[in-house]
C-alpha positions in Angstrom: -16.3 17.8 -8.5 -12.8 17.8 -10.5 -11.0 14.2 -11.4 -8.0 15.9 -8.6 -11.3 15.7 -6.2 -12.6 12.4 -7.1 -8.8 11.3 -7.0 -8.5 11.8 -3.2 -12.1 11.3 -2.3 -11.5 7.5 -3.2 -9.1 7.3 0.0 -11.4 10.1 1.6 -14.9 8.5 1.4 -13.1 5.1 2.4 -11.0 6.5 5.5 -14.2 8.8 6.4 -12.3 12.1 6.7 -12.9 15.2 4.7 -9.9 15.9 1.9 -8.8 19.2 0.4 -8.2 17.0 -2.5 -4.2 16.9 -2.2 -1.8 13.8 -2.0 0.0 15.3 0.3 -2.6 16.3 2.8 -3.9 12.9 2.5 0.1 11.7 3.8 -0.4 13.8 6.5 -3.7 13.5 7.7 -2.6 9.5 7.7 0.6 9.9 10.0 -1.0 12.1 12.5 -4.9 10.0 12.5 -3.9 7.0 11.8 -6.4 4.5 10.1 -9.7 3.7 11.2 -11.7 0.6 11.4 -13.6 1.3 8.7 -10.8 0.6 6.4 -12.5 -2.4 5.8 -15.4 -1.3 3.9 -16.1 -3.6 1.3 -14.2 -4.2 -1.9 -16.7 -3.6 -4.5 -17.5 -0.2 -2.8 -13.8 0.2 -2.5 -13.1 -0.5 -5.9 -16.5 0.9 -7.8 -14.9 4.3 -5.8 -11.7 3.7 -7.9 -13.3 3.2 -11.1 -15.2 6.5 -10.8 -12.1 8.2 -10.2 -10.3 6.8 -13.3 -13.5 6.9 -15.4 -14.3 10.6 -14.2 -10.6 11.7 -15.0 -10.9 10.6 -18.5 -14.2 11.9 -18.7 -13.1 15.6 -17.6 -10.4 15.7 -20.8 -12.6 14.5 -23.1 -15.2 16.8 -22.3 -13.6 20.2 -20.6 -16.7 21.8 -20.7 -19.3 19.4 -19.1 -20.1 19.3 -15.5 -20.2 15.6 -14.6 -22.6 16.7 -11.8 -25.2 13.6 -12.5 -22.6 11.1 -13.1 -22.6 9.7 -10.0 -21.8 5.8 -10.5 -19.1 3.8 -13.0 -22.2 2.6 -14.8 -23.0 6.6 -15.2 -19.9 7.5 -17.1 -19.6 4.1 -19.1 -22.8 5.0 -20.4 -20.9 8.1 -22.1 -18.1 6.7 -22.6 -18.7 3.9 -24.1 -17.5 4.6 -27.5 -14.4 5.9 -26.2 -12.9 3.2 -24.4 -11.1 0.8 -26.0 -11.9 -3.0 -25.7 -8.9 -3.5 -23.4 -10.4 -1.3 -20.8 -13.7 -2.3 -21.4 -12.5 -5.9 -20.2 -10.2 -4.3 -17.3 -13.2 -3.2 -15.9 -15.4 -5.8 -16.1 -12.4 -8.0 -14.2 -12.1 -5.1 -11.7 -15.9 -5.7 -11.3 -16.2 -8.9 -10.7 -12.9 -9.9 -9.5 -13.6 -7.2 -6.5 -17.0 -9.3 -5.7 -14.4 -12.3 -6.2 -12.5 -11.6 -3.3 -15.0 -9.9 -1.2 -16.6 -13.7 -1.2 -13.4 -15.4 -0.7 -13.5 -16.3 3.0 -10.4 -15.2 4.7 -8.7 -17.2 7.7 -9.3 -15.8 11.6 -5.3 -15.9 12.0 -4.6 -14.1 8.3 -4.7 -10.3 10.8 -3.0 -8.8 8.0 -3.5 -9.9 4.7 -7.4 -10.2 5.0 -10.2 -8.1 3.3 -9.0 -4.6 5.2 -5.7 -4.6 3.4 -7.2 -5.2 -0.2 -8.9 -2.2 0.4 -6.5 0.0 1.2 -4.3 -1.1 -1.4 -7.2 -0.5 -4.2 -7.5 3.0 -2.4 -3.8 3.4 -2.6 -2.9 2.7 -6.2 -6.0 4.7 -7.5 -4.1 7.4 -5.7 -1.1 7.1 -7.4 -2.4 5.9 -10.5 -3.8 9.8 -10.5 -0.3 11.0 -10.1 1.5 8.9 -12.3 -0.4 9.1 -15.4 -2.1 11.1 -17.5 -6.0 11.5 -17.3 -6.3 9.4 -20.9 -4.5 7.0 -19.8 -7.0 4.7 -18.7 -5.7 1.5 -19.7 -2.5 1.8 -17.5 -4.5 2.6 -14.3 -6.8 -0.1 -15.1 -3.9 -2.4 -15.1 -3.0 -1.6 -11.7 -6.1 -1.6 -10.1 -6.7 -4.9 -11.2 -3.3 -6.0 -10.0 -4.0 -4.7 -6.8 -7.4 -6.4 -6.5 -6.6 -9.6 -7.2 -2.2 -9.1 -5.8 -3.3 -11.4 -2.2 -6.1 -13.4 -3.6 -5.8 -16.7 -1.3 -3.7 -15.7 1.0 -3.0 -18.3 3.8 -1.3 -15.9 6.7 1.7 -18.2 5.7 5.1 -16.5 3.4 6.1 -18.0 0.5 8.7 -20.1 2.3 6.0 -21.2 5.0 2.8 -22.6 4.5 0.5 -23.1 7.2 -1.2 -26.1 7.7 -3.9 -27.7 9.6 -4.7 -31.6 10.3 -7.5 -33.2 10.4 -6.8 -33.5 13.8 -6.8 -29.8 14.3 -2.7 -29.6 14.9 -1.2 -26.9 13.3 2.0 -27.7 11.3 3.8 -25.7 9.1 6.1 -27.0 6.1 8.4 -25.7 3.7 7.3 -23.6 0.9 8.9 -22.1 -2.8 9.5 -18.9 -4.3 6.5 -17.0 -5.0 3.9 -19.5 -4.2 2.0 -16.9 -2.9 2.2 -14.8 -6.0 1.7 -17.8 -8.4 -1.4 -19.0 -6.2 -3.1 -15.2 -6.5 -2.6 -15.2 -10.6 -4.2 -18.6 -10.7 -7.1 -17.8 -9.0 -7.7 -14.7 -10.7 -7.3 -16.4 -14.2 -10.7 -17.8 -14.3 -11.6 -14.1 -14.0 -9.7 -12.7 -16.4 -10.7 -15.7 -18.9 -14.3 -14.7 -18.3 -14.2 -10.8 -18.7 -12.0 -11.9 -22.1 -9.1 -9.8 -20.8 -6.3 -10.4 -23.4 -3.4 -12.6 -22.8 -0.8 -9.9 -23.5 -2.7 -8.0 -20.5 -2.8 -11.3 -18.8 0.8 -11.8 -18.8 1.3 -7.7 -17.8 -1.0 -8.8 -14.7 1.1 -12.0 -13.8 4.6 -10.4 -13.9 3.1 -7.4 -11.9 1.6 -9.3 -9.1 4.3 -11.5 -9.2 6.6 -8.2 -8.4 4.5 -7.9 -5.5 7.0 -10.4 -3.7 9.5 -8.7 -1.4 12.4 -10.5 -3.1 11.8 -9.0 -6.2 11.7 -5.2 -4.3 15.2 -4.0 -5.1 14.9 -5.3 -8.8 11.8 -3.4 -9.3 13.3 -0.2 -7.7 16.5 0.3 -9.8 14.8 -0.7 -12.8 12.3 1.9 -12.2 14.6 4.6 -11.8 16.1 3.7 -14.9 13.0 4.3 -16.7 12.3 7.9 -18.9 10.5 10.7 -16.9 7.3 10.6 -18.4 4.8 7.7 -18.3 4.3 6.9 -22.1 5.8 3.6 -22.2 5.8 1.7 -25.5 7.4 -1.8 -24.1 5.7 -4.7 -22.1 9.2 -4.2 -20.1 8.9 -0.7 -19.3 4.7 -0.4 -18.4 5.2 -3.6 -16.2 8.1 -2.0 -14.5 6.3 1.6 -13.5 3.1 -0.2 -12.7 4.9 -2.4 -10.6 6.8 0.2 -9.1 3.4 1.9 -8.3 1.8 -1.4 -7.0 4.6 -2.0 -4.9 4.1 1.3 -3.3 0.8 0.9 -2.9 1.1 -2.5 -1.1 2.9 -1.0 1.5 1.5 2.7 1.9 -0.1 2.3 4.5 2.4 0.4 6.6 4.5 3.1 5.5 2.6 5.5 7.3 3.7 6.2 11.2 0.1 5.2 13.5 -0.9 2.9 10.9 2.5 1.2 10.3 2.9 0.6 13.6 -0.9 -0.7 13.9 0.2 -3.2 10.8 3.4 -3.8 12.5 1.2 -5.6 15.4 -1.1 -7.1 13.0 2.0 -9.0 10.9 3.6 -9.9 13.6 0.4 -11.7 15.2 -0.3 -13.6 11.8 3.3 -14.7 11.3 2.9 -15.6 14.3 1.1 -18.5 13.6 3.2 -20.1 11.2 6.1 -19.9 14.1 8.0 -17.2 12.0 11.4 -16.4 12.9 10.6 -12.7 12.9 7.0 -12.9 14.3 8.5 -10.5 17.4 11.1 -8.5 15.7 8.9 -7.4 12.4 6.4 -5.5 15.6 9.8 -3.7 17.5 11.3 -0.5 16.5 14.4 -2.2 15.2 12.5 -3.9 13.2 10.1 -0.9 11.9 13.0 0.8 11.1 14.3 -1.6 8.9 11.1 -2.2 7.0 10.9 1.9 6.4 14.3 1.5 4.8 13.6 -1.4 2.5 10.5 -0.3 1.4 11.0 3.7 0.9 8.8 4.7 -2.1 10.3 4.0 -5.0 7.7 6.3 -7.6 7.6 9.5 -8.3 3.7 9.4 -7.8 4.7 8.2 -3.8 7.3 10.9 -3.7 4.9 13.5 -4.6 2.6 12.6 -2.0 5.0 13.4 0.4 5.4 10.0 1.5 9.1 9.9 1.3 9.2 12.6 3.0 6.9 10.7 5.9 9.0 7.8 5.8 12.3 10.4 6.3 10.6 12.0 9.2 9.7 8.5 11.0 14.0 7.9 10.4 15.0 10.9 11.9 12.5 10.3 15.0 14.1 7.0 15.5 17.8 9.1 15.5 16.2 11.9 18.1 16.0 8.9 20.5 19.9 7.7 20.0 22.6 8.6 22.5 24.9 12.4 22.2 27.9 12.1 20.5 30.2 11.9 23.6 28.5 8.4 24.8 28.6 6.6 21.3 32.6 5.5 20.0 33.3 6.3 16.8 30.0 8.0 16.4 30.3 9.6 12.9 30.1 6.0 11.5 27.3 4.9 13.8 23.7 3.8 12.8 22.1 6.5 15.1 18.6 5.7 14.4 19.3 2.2 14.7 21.0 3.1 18.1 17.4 4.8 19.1 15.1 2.2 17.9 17.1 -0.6 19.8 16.7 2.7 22.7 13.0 2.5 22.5 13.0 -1.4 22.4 14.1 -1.3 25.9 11.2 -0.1 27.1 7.3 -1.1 27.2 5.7 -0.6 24.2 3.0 1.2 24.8 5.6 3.9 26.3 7.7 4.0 23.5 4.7 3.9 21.1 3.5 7.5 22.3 6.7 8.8 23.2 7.4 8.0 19.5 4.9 9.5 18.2 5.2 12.6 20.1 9.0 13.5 19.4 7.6 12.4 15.3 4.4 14.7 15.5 6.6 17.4 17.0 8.9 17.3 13.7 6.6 17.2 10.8 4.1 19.8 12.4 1.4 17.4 13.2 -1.1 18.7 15.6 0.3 18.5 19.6 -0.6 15.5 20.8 -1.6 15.2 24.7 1.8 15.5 26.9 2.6 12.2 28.4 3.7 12.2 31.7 5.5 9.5 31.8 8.4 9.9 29.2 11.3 8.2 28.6 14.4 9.8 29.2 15.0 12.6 26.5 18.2 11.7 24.5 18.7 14.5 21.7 20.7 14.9 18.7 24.2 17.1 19.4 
């Protein structure tokens, strides 16, 4: 098995799907599947995967001509490898290690739907994925820094947002008060720390691991993506500016790649919406609707060329032009050159039950980006085409 195979078969053996070992495919396979249950399989599976996958990389361009065939385990290749990692990584894995069984053990709220145990999977999965894309096979160190930034990025994470906190009397009523800017990112690095002290991971990596989980708050999204496409084309940084920027970029992609993705976004959509639900959340309904999908799409388009290259922007473009296939012809909408017309056909399928507009959705989308046919629905909504 090549380190492209073992790249892909991180998200493969998690998802439980067969890959052909491309990004891509696995973009694909995602918006027409969707994402099963067994998302949730544990984090120190989920994250021994993506060590074996970073490990096995480096170990393929070291040694070209060997056959990793009875490496089958992190503790396999470290055994080889040993004198050829630096201490840096040595210490990044030993947090990835135990910080995984950290959070695996950290009990996580009934009402947290969306930030619990499946996500941190997925988002381990994810940014082993791009890691693979983004850098080089030797360059271990970087994709070690992400993966631990994505294992420990929602450590503690109450269901509430960082201006919300959920919070339960003794009494059992539920009250919610106001919180400050990047609690929830501040609360994560502190509870990793003891970690990170333990596995003696340095404090210029635990500073790279603070500022990159603490650009893991939306607020700090459009900061992250114009410094990102400022940075040089190849991934051979040689500032603590510049590496915490591209990981960053790549962390924040991986966050959300999954809710990026058509069936599962919308599947995460419902699962937000019912946590932020709980903490009385302005946009509890609105972040589940169409209007409100579409919005997140545009905010959160991948900002890496690693995402890119997995298609996904061209997923998240696809989903767009779905949402305009439902807006009204030309004739009907004033002034309609200057018109939003896939905000016009999300507000369209808003006015219907969602179920209905769920599949008719993902019909018209399936129908543009050659996904398989899926089974004709009877009753459609009313078909509104682009002139």
């Amino acid at each position: 098995m090549t380190s492209k195979d073992y790249a892909f078969t991180t998200i493969a053996s998690l998802l439980n799907w067969n890959s052909d070992a491309s990004g891509s495919d696995f973009v694909k396979r995602m918006s027409d599947k969707g994402s099963p249950e067994n998302t949730s399989s544990g984090i120190t599976q989920t994250t021994s995967r993506a060590l074996m996958t970073i490990l096995s990389s480096f170990y393929e361009h070291l040694y070209p001509q060997r056959v990793p065939e009875n490496l089958k385990s992190p503790s396999d290749l470290l055994a080889v490898l040993g004198k050829d990692l630096d201490s840096k990584s040595w210490s990044l894995i030993q947090s990835a290690q135990s910080g995984a069984r950290l959070v695996e053990n950290t009990p996580v709220e009934e009402h947290v739907s969306y930030h619990n145990h499946k996500h941190f999977s997925e988002a381990i999965a994810s940014v082993t994925m791009l890691a693979h894309h983004e850098f080089a096979p030797s360059q271990v160190y970087e994709k070690l820094v992400a993966l631990n930034a994505m294992i420990f990025h929602d450590l503690g994470h109450d269901g509430g947002t960082n201006t919300l906190v959920p919070l339960v009397k003794e009494s059992g009523v539920k009250e919610v008060k106001e919180g400050e800017p990047q609690r929830l990112e501040k609360l994560a690095f502190s509870l990793a720390q003891p970690v990170l002290d333990q596995e003696k991971v340095t404090h210029s990596d635990q500073r790279l691991l603070q500022e990159i989980i603490l650009n893991t708050d939306p607020a700090r999204t459009m900061g992250t993506k114009k410094e990102y496409a400022s940075l040089p084309p190849v991934a051979h940084e040689h500032s603590f500016e510049q590496l915490t920027t591209r990981i960053s970029a790549l962390c924040n992609d991986a966050d959300v790649l999954f809710s990026l993705l058509p069936q599962t976004g919308l599947d995460l959509g419902k699962k937000l919406s019912e946590e932020w639900s709980h903490i009385d959340h302005p946009q509890a309904k609105s972040v589940s609707s169409f209007s409100g999908r579409l919005g997140f799409l545009r905010f959160f388009a991948p900002m890496s060329d690693a995402a890119k290259s997995c298609e996904l922007a061209g997923a998240v473009e696809a989903q767009i032009k779905a949402f305009e296939s439902f807006a009204q012809k030309k004739e009907e909408v004033a002034d309609a050159e200057k018109s939003d017309r896939a905000a016009l056909g999300a507000q369209y399928l808003d006015g219907f039950p969602v179920n209905l507009s769920k599949r008719q959705y993902l019909q018209r989308l399936g129908s543009q980006i050659n996904c398989p046919e899926t089974p004709v629905i009877k009753e459609g909504l009313p078909v509104r085409k682009i002139v």
